[in-house]
C-alpha positions as a Python dict, from the first residue, in 0.01 Angstrom:
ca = {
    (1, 'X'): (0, 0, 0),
    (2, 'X'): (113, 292, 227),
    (3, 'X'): (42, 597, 168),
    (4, 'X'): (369, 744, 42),
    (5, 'X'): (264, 535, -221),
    (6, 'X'): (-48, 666, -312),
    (7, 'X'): (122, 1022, -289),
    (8, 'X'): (361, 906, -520),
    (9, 'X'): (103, 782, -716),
    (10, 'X'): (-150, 1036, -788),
    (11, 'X'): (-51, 1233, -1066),
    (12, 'X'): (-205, 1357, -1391),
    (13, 'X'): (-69, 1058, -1579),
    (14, 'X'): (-282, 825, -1399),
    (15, 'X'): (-571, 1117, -1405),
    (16, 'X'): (-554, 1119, -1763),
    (17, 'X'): (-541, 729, -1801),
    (18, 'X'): (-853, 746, -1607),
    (19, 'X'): (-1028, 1003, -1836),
    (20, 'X'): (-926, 851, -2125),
    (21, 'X'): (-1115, 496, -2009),
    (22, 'X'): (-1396, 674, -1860),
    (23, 'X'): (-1433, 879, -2228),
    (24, 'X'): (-1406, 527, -2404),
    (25, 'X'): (-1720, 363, -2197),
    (26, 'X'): (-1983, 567, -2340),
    (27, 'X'): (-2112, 744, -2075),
    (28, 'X'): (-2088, 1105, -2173),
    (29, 'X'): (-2285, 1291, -2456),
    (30, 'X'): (-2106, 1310, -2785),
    (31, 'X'): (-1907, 1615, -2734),
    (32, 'X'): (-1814, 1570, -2373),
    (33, 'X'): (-1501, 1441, -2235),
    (34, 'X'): (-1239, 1404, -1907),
    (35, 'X'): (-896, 1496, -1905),
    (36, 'X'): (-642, 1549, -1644),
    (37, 'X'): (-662, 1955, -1511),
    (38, 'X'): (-396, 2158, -1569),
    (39, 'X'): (-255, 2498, -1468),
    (40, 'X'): (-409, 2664, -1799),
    (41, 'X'): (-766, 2590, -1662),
    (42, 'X'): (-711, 2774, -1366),
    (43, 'X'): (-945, 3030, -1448),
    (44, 'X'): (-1240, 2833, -1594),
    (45, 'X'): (-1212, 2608, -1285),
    (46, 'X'): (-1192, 2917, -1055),
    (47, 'X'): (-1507, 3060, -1264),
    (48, 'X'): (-1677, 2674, -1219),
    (49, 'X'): (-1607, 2749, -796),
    (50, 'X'): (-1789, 3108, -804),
    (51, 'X'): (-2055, 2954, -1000),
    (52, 'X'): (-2115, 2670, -783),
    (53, 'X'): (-2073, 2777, -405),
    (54, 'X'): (-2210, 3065, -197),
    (55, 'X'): (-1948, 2967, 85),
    (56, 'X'): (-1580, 2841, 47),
    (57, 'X'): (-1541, 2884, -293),
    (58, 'X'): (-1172, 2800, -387),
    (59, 'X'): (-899, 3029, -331),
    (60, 'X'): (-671, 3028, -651),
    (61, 'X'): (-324, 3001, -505),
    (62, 'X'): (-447, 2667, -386),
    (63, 'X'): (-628, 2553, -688),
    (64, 'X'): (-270, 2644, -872),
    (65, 'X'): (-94, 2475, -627),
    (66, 'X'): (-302, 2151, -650),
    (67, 'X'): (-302, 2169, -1060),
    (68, 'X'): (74, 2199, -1042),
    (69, 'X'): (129, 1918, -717),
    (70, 'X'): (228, 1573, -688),
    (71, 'X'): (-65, 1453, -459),
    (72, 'X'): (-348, 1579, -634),
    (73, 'X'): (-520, 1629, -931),
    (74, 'X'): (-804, 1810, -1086),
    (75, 'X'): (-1004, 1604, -1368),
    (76, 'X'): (-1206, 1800, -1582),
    (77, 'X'): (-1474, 1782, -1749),
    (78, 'X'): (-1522, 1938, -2116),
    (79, 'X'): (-1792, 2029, -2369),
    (80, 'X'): (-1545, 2032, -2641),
    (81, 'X'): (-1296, 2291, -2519),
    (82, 'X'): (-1527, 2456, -2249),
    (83, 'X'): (-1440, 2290, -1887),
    (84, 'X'): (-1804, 2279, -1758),
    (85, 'X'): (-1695, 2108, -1409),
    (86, 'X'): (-1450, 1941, -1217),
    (87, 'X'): (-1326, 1674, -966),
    (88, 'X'): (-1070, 1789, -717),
    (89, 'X'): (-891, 1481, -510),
    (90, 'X'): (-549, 1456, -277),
    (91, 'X'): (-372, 1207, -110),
    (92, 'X'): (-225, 1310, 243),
    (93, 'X'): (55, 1246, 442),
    (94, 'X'): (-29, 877, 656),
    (95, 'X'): (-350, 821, 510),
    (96, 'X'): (-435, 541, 292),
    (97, 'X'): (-740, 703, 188),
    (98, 'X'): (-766, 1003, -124),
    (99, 'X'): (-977, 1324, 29),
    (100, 'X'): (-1241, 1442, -262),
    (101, 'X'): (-1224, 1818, -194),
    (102, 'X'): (-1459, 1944, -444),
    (103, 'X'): (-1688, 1821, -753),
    (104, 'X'): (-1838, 2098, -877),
    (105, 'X'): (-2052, 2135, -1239),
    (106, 'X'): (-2204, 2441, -1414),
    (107, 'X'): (-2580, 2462, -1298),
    (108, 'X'): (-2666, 2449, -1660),
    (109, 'X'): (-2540, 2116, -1701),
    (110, 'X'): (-2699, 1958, -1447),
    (111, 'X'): (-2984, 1697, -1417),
    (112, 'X'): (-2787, 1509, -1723),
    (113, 'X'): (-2591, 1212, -1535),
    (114, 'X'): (-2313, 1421, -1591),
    (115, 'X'): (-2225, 1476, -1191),
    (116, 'X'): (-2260, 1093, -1195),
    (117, 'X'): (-1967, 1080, -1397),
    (118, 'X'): (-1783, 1293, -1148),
    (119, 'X'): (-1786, 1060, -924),
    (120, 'X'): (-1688, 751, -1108),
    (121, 'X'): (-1356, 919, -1217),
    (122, 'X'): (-1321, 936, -904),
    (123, 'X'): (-1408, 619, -803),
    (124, 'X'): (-1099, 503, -1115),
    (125, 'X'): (-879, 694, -1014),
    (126, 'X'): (-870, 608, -659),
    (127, 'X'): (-890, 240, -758),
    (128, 'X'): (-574, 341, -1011),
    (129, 'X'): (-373, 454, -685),
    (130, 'X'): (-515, 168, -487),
    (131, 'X'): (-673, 407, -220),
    (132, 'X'): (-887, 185, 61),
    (133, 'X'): (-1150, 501, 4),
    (134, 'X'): (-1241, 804, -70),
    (135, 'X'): (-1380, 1056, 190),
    (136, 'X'): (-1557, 1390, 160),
    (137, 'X'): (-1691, 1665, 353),
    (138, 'X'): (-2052, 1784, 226),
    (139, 'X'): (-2276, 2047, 304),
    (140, 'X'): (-2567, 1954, 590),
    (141, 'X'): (-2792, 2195, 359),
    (142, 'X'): (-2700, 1998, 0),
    (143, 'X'): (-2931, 1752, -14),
    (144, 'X'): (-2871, 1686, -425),
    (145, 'X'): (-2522, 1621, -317),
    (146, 'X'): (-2570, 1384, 11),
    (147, 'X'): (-2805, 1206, -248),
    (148, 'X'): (-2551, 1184, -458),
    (149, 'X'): (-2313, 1065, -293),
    (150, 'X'): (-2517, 799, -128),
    (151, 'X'): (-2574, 687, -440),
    (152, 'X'): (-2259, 608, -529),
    (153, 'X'): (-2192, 437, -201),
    (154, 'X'): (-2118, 717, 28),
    (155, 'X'): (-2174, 699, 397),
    (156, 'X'): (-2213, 968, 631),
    (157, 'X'): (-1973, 887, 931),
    (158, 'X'): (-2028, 1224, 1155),
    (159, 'X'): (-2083, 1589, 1132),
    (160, 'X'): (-1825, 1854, 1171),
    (161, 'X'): (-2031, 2162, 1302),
    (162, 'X'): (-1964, 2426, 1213),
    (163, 'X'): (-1725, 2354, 939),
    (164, 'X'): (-1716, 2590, 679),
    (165, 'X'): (-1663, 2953, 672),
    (166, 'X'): (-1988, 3092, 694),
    (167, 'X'): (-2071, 2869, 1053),
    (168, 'X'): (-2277, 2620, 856),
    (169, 'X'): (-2183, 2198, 891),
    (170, 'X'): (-2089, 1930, 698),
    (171, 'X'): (-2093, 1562, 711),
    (172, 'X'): (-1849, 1320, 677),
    (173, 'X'): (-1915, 1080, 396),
    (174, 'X'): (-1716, 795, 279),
    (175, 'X'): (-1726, 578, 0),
    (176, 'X'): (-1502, 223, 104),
    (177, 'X'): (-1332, 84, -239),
    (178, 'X'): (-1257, -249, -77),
}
């Protein structure tokens, strides 16, 4: 499938279809549940950033951007109507591939399986748009997340030093969904 395809593709019809599967499988509390982001969460998702990262948190003319674009989507996830976190993914131009750009959950939800379910929308969505992975860049000085992540098949491939604003690196990781 080339990528123009996957572009084409990933859109908040096929993030909802995702959420809607993942909600039916019972692997969230009673009470949580996934749906495709929109641009009426923009605030609770920019709230969800500032809560989550000292460095890079996300600027809101992009997050509105990428809740209102074609090639990618923002799944949330909700305790009732509260978004309590959020997975951020694009397609790109020539890549067959989907980028994760952020998963990010309220501390106080943590330590609950509930970032575990980040990742396998994910994981169904980019199997939705028939992505050959999903890539990632992750903090050197996360190691929850790099667990994480290796847990649900991530590698690291390199480091990109420094990558974020503050000087600090990040790895590489991909996660092959052949």
């Amino acid at each position: 499938m080339l990528e123009r395809d996957i572009m084409q593709r990933l859109t908040r019809e096929i993030c909802d279809m995702a959420a809607m599967d993942l909600n039916g499988r019972g692997l969230l509390p009673p009470g949580f549940r996934y749906r495709a982001g929109t641009v009426r969460d923009l605030d609770a998702i920019m709230n969800i950033g500032l809560a989550c990262f000292d460095s890079d948190e996300p600027e809101r003319h992009k997050v509105r951007h990428f809740l209102s674009d074609a090639h990618a989507v923002i799944g949330v996830l909700c305790e009732g109507e509260r978004i309590i976190g959020y997975a951020h993914l694009e397609a790109h131009m020539g890549r067959k591939n989907i980028y994760l750009n952020t998963t990010a959950l309220l501390p106080a939800y943590r330590g609950r399986g509930l970032g575990d379910t980040l990742y396998i929308l994910t994981e169904d969505i980019a199997r939705a748009v028939k992505a050959s992975s999903i890539w990632c860049h992750v903090h050197i000085k996360d190691p929850l997340a790099i667990h994480l992540l290796k847990k649900h098949g991530y590698v690291i491939e390199r480091t990109e030093d420094p990558y974020y604003d503050d000087g600090q690196g990040a790895y590489v990781m991909r996660k092959s969904m052949q």
